[in-house]
matplotlib code that plots the C-alpha trace (Angstrom):
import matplotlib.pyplot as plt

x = [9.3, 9.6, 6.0, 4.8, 2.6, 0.9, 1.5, -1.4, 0.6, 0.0, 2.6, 3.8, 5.9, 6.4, 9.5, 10.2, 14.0, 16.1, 16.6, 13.2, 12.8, 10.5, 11.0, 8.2, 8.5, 5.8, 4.3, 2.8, 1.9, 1.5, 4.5, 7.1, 9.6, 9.3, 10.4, 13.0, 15.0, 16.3, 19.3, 18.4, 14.7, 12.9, 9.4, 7.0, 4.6, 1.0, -1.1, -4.3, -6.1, -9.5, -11.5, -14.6, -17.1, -16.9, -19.3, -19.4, -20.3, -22.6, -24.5, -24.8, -28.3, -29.0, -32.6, -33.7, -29.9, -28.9, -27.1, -28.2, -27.0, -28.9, -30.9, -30.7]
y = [30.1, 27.9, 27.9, 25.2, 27.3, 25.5, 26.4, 25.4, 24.7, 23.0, 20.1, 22.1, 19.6, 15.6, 13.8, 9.9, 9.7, 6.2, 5.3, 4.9, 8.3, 10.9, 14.9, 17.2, 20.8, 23.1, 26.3, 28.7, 32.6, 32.7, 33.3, 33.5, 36.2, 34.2, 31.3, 32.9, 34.6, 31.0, 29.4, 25.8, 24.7, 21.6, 21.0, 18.1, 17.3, 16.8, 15.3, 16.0, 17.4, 17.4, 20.1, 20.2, 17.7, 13.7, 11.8, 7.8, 5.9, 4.2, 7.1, 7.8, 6.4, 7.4, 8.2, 9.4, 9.0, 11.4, 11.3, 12.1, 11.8, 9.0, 11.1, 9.1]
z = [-5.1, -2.5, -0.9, -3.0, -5.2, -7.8, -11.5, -14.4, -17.3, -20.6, -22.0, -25.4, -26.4, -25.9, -27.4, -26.4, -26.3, -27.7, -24.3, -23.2, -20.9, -22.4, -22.6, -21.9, -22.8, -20.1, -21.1, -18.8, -18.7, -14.8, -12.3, -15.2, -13.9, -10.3, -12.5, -14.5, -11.2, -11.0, -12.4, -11.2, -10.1, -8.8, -9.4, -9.0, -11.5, -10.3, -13.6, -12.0, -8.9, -7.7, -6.0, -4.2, -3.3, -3.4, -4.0, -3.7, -7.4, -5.9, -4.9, -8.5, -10.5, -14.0, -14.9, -18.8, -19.5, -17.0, -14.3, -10.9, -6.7, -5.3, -2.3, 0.9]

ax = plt.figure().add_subplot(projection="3d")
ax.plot(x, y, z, "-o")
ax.set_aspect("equal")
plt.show()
């Protein structure tokens, strides 16, 4: 897969080594055989993402303890 498809995976695993570098362990059900027809892959990790709309903090008032969009 080389068109930069994005994978949701869970870390499974988490391990510090002794010389300071940690080992995660990935587990995904999604695009495994695509995965697997590979002897040697590179991947970038992305810890999150964001989707949809921003809005600026200070657009943001709280009224009763909720929050709500300062409508200007």
């Amino acid at each position: 897969m080389t068109d930069g498809t994005e994978i949701i995976v869970t870390v499974d695993y988490k391990k510090e080594q002794e010389d300071g570098s940690v080992m995660l362990i990935f587990k995904t059900s999604k695009y495994v055989e695509e995965l697997i027809a590979y002897r040697k892959i590179s991947l970038e990790v992305i810890w999150w993402s964001y989707s949809g709309l921003k809005i600026p903090n200070s657009a943001i008032m709280e009224e009763n303890r909720k929050k709500l969009c300062n409508k200007k």
